[in-house]
C-alpha positions in Angstrom: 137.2 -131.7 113.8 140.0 -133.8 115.5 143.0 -132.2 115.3 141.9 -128.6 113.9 141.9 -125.2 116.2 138.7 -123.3 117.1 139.6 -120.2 118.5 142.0 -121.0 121.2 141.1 -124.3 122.1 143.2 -127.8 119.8 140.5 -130.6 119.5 141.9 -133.7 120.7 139.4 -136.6 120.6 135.3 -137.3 120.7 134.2 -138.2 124.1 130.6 -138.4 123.9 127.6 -137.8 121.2 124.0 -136.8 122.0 121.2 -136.0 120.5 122.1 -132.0 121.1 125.6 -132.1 120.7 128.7 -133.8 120.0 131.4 -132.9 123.4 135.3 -133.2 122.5 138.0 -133.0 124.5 140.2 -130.3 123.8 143.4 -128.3 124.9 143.1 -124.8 126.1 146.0 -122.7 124.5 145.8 -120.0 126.2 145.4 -121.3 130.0 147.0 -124.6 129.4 144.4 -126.9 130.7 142.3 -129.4 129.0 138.4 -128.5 128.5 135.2 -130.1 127.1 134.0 -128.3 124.2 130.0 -129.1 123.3 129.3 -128.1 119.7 125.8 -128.3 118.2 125.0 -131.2 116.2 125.8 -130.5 112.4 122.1 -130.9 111.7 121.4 -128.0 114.3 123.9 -125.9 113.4 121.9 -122.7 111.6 118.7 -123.5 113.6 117.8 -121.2 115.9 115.7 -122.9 118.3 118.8 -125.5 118.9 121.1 -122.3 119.0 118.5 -120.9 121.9 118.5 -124.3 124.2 122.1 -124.7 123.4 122.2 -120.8 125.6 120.0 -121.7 127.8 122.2 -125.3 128.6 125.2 -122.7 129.5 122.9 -120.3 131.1 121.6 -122.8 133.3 124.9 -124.7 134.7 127.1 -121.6 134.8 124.5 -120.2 137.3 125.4 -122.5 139.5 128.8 -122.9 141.9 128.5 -126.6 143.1 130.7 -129.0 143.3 128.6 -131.9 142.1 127.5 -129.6 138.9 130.0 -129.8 135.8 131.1 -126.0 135.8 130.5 -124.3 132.5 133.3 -121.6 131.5 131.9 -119.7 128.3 129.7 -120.1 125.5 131.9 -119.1 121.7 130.5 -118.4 118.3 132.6 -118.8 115.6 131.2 -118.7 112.4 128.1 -120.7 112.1 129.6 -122.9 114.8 128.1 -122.4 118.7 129.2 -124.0 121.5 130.2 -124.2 125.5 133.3 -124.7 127.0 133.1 -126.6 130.2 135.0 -128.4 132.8 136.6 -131.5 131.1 135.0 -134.1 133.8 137.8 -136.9 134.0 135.5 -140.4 134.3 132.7 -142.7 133.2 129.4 -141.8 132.9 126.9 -143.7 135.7 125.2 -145.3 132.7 128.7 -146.9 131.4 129.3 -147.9 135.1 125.8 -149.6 135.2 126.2 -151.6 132.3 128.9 -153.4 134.0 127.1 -154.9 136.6 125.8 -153.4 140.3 127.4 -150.8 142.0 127.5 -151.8 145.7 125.0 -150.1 148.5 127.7 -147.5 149.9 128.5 -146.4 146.2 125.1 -146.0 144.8 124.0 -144.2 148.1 127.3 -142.0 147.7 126.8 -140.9 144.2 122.7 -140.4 145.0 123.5 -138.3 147.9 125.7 -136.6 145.9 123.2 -135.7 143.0 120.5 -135.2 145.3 123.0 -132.5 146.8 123.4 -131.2 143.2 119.6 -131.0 142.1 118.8 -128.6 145.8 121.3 -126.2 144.6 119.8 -125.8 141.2 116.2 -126.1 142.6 117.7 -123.3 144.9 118.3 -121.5 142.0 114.7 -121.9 140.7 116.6 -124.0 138.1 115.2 -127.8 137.2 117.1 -129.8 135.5 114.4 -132.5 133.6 116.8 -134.3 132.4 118.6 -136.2 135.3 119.5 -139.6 134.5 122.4 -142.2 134.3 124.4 -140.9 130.7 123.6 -137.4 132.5 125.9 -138.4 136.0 129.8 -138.4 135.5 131.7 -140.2 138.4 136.0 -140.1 138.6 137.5 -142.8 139.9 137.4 -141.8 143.1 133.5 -141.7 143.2 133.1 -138.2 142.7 129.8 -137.5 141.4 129.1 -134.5 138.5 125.6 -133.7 137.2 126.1 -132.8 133.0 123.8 -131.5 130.4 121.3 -128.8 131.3 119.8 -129.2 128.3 116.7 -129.3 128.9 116.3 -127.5 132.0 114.0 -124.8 132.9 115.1 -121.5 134.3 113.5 -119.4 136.2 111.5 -116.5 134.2 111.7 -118.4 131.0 108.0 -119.7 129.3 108.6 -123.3 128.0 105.0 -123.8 126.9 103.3 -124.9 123.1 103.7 -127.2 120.9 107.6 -127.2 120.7 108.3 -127.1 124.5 110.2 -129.8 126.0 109.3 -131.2 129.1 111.9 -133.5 129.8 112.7 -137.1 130.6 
């Protein structure tokens, strides 16, 4: 995938795997600006249901103007291929930053503030995210906090219920 074109958009390197999707950094050709493409996993690609919470993952974040929410831009279909473009979130995930020892009391506080400010807008929405946690966070070097990965959220009209519904982490 590194290397190659999808539509308008040059795949430039693998930032981050999941057990969704596989997210790439790539160049826009068109506007010029580097994105973050998230493709279905190759054993999802073809299956419906994955192709359905993959939608409702774009669905869920482009409702929703906040600053402390990774923007989404569009959802492409190419082929058997689906997947979102998004804001390319320059960073570290919280987890990452975690695993290098304690963040001190004003940061932690900062970024939790700062996803708690995230979370009301999309509860605002009627949107939950059920999936918050510290791979889910993305924070720039200037603590800048960005909630990722609606996933698994629910939206608001939309049954989640039976045997296949996920109810989050």
């Amino acid at each position: 995938m590194i290397g190659t074109t999808v539509s308008h958009f040059r795949v430039l390197e693998k930032i981050g795997e999941g057990g969704m999707g596989v997210v790439y950094r790539a160049e826009d050709l068109t506007l010029h600006r580097q994105v973050a493409l998230k493709f279905l996993a190759r054993r999802a690609i073809g299956r419906e249901e994955e192709r359905q919470r993959l939608l409702r993952e774009a669905q869920a974040a482009a409702a929703l103007d906040h600053p402390n929410i990774c923007p989404v831009y569009a959802v492409e279909e190419l082929g058997d291929e689906m997947f979102i473009v998004m804001a390319l979130a320059e960073g570290t995930n919280l987890k990452r930053r975690l695993a290098a020892g304690r963040l001190p009391v004003p940061e932690a506080t900062h970024i939790a503030l700062q996803m708690a400010n995230g979370l009301a807008a999309a509860h605002a929405r009627g949107i939950v995210h059920r999936d918050v946690k510290s791979a889910n966070v993305m924070v720039t070097e200037k603590g800048h906090a960005r909630l990722m990965d609606f996933g698994l959220a629910q939206l608001p009209g939309i049954e989640q219920s039976g045997p296949t519904a996920v109810l989050g982490t």
